[in-house]
N, C-alpha and C positions, 0 to 999 in steps of 0.2 A: 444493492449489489454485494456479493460476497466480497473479505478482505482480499484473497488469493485471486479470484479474479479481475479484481481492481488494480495491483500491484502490477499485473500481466499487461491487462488494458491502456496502463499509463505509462508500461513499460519502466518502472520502477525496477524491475525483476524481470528476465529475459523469458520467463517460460512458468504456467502456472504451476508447474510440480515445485519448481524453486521455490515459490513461492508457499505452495501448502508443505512443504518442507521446513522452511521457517520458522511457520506455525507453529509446529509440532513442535521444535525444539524451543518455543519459548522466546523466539527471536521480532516478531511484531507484537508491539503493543499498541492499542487504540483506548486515546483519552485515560492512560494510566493504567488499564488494564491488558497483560496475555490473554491473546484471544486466540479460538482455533481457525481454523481455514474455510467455516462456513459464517463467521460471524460477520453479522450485515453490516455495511458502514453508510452514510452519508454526508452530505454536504456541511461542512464544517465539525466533521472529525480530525481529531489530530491523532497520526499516525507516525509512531517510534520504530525503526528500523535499526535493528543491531547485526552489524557485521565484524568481521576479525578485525578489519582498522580503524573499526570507529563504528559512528550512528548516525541515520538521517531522519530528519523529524523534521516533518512537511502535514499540513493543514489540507484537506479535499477542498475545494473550489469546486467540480464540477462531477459528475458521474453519466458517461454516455456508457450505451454497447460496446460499441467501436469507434476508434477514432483512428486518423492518419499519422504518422509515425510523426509531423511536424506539427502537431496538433497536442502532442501526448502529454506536453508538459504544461499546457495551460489547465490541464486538470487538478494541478496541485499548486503551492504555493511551499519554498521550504524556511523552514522557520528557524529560529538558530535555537 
């Protein structure tokens, strides 16, 4: 699955443009690398999220299509 639409899916990121927005600006990292907004990720990627007050950095557990809004966080795990 793409990063941008993984972020959307897990609800990480309210809407996938935020997300391939991001991207572009250099603000997701996967396993230490900037990566753009088609790059594929899977099951035990670790994924750095950089926003203006801070960062989240969370490990994939899981990767569905679609999942339900209560559902959305057992697809990741956040890592300190």
């Amino acid at each position: 699955m793409r990063i941008d639409k993984f972020l959307k899916v897990s609800r990480v990121l309210k809407r996938r443009t935020l997300a391939q927005q991001a991207c572009e600006k250099g603000k997701v990292i996967v396993n230490g690398k900037e990566v753009k907004p088609a790059h594929r990720v899977k099951v035990g990627d670790e994924v750095e999220l950089q926003f203006t007050g801070g960062q989240l950095k969370f490990r994939i557990l899981l990767i569905k299509e679609t999942v339900k809004k209560d559902e959305a966080q057992s697809l990741y795990e956040v890592i300190s």
